[in-house]
C-alpha positions in Angstrom: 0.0 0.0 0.0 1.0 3.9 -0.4 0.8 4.4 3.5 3.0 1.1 4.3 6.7 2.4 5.3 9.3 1.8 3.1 12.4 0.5 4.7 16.0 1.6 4.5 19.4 -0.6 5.7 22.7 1.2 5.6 26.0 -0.2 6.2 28.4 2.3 7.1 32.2 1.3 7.2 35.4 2.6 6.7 36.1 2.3 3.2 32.2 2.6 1.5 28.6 2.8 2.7 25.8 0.6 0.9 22.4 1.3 1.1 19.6 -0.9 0.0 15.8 0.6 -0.4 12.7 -2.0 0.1 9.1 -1.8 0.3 7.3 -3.4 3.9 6.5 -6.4 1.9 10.4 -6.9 1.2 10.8 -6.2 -2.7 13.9 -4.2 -3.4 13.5 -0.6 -5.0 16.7 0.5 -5.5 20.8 0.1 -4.3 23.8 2.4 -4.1 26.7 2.8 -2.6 28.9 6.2 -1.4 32.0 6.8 0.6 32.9 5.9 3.9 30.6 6.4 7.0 32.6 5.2 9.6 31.5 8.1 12.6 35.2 7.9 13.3 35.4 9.9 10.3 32.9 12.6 12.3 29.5 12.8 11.9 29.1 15.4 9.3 31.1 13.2 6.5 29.3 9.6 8.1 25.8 11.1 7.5 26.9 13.1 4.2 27.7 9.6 2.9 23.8 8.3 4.4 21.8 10.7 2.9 24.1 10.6 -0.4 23.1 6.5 -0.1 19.9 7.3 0.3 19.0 10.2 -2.3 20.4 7.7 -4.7 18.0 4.5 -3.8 15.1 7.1 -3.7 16.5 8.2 -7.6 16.9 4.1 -8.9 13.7 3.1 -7.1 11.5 6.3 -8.9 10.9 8.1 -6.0 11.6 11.3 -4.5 13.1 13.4 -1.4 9.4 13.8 -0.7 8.8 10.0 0.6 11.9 10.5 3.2 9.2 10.6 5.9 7.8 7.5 5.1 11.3 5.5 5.6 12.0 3.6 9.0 15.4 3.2 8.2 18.2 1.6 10.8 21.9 2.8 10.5 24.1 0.6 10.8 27.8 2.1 11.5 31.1 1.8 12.0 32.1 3.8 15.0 28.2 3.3 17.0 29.8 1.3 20.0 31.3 4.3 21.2 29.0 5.8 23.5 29.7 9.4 22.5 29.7 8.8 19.6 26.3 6.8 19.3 24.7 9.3 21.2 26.0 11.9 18.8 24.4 10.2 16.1 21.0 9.9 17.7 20.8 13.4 18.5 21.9 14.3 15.0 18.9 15.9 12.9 17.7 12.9 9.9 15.3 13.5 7.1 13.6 9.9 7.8 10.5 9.3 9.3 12.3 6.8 12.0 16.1 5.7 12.6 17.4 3.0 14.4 21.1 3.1 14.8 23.4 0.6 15.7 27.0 -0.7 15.0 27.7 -2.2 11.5 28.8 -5.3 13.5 25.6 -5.8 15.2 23.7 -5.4 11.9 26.4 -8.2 9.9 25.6 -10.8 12.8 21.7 -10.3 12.3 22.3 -10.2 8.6 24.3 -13.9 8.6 22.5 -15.6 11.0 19.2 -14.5 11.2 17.0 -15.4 13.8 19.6 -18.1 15.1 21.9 -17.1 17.7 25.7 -17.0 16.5 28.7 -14.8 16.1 30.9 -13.0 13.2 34.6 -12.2 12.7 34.5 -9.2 10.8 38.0 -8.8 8.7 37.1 -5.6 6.6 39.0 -2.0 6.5 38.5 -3.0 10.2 38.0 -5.9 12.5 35.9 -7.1 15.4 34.2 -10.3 16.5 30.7 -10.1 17.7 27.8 -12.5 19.0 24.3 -12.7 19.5 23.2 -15.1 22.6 20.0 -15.5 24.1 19.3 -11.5 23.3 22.8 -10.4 24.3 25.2 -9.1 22.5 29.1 -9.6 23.2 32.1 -7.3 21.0 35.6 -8.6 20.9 37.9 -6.1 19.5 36.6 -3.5 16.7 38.5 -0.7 19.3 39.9 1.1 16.5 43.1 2.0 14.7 45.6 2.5 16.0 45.2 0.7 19.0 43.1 -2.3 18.2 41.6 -3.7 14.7 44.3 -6.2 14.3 44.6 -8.4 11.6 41.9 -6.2 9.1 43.2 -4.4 6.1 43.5 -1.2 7.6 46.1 -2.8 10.4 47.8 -4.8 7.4 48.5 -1.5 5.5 50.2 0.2 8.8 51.8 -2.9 9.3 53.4 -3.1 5.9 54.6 0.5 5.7 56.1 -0.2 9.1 58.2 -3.0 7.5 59.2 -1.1 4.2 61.5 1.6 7.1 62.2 -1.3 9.2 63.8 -2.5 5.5 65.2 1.0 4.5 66.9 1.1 7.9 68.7 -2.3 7.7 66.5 -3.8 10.0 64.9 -6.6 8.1 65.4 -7.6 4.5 63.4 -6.2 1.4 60.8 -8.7 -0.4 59.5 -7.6 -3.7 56.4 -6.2 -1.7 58.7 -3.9 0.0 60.7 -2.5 -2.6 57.5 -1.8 -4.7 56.2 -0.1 -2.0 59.1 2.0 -1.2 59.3 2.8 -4.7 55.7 3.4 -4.6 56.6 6.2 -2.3 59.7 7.7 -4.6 62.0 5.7 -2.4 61.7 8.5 0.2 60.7 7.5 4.1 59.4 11.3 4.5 57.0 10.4 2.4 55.8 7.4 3.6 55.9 9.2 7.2 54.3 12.2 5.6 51.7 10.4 4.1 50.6 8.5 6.9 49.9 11.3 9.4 47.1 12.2 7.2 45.8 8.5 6.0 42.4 7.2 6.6 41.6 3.7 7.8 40.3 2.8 3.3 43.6 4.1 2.4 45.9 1.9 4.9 43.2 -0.9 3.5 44.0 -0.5 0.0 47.1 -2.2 0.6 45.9 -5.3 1.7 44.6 -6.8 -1.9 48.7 -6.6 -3.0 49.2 -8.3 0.2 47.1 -10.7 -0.4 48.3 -11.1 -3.6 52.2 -11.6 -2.6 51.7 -13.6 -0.2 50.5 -16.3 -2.5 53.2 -15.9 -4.3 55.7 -16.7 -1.2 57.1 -13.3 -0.5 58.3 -13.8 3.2 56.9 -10.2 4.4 53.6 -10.3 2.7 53.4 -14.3 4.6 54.8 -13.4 7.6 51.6 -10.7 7.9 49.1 -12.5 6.7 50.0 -15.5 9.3 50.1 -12.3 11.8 46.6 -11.0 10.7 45.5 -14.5 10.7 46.5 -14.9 14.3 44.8 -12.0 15.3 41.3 -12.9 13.5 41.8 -16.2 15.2 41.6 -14.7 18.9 39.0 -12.8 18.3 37.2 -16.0 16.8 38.6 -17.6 19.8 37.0 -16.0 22.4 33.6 -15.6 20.5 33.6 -19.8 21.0 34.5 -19.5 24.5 31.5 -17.6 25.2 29.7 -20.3 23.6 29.1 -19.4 20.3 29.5 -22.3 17.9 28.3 -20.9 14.5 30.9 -18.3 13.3 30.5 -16.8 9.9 33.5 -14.8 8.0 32.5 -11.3 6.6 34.0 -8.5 5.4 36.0 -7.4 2.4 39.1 -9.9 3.2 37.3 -12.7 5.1 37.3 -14.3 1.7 41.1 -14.0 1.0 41.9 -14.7 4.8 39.9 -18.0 5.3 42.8 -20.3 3.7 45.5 -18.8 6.8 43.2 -19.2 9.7 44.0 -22.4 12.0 41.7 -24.9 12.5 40.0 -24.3 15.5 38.2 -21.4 13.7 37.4 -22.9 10.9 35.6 -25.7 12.3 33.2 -23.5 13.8 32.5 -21.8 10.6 29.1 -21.4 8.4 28.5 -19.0 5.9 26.2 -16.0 6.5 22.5 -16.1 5.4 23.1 -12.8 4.2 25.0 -9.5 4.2 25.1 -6.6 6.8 22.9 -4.4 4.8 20.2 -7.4 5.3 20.5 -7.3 8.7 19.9 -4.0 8.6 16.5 -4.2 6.4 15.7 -6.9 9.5 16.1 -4.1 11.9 14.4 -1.6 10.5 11.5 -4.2 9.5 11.3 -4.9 13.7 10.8 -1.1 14.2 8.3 -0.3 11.7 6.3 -3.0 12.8 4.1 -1.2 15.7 3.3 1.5 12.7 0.6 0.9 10.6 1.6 3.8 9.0 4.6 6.1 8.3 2.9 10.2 8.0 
């Protein structure tokens, strides 16, 4: 009907945001997906990329700014465990009729399992493990660079840069990974320094796919940080299972290219999701529109 609410799910990371558009029966309208929406990155840019998303479903599914008020939409985004920073979401003005926010994490684990209890590893631009038992939630990790997010792309790109001036300064020995990089940077460790005072957690992530890529190839630095990364996902999945969660699923940009390096005790306790985090999202915002017959 006209008067049912239409529903929006956002996921709002570090390196993109996707947005996905539905009608209350479930029929999807329209996709897109803008720029980072981390609330790291501060509120103005996280709900600049939101309302980009969103403007752009409205466009593919034939509508216009004039139905915002009729969309229960839940947020879900990178940065929302932090109580300031939640808070400072929720009290930040939104064109929709009704907004649920929450963490992107919170939003995957709905997305991948459902109504069934179960936990994530998420090895994106960032990482964090999260669960969902008997209506609770438990977080491992997900603190943030530059103090926690081990093992995700983001902490693979500082991690890399950090052994390309360990190399220039004797320390270890260059790998083909290494000297491209340097070289990448004009040879020139100011620059690499330079640049990284400024570098957001995407662009530290963008190194991760040559990483990746080396290391199955046998370059010793590119393997020696994938096992480290691997490590790292592995206690986070570690302590998920000692909680007792026994259904794990891998998401994220690298969860794909990390499964092969991750030791056995994880893997056993793997399933793939149902769905993506964007999905879990739709879920969320389908729960709160329910007591609304209708959206003004």
């Amino acid at each position: 009907m006209q008067s049912d609410p239409l529903l929006l799910g956002v996921d709002g990371g570090g390196t993109s945001c996707r947005a996905r558009l539905a009608a209350f029966s479930g029929q999807v309208l329209g996709e897109a997906t803008t720029g980072p929406a981390n609330l790291r990155l501060g509120i103005r840019q996280s709900f600049a990329a939101v309302t980009s998303a969103t403007l752009l479903c409205l466009q593919r599914a034939g509508l216009t700014r004039s139905h915002l008020p009729r969309i229960v939409a839940c947020l879900a985004l990178a940065g929302a465990s932090e109580p300031a920073q939640l808070a400072a979401a929720e009290a930040t003005r939104h064109p929709f009729g009704k907004a649920v926010i929450t963490t992107d994490a919170h939003a995957a684990c709905i997305g991948a399992h459902g109504e069934r209890d179960g936990g994530i590893v998420v090895v994106g631009t960032g990482s964090v493990g999260w669960a969902m038992l008997k209506g609770q939630s438990y977080r491992v990790g997900g603190w943030g660079l530059p103090l926690s997010d081990e093992g995700s792309g983001a902490w693979l790109g500082s991690e890399v840069l950090r052994r390309v001036l360990w190399a220039r300064d004797g320390r270890i020995a260059w790998t083909p990974l290494l000297r491209a990089l340097f070289i990448d940077f004009n040879s020139d460790p100011h620059a690499i320094v330079r640049w990284s005072q400024h570098a957001t957690p995407r662009d530290l992530g963008a190194f991760a796919p040559r990483i990746f890529e080396l290391a199955a190839r046998g370059d010793a630095a590119a393997v020696e940080l994938i096992q480290a990364a691997a490590f790292h996902i592995d206690a986070l999945a570690s302590r998920l299972i000692a909680v007792g969660v026994d259904r794990i699923a891998l998401v994220g940009g690298c969860a794909q290219s990390i499964k092969q390096w991750l030791g056995e005790s994880t893997t056993l306790h793997l399933v793939e999701p149902l769905g993506d985090a964007v999905q879990g999202a739709l879920r969320i915002a389908r729960s709160a529109a329910r007591p609304h017959a209708q959206v003004a």
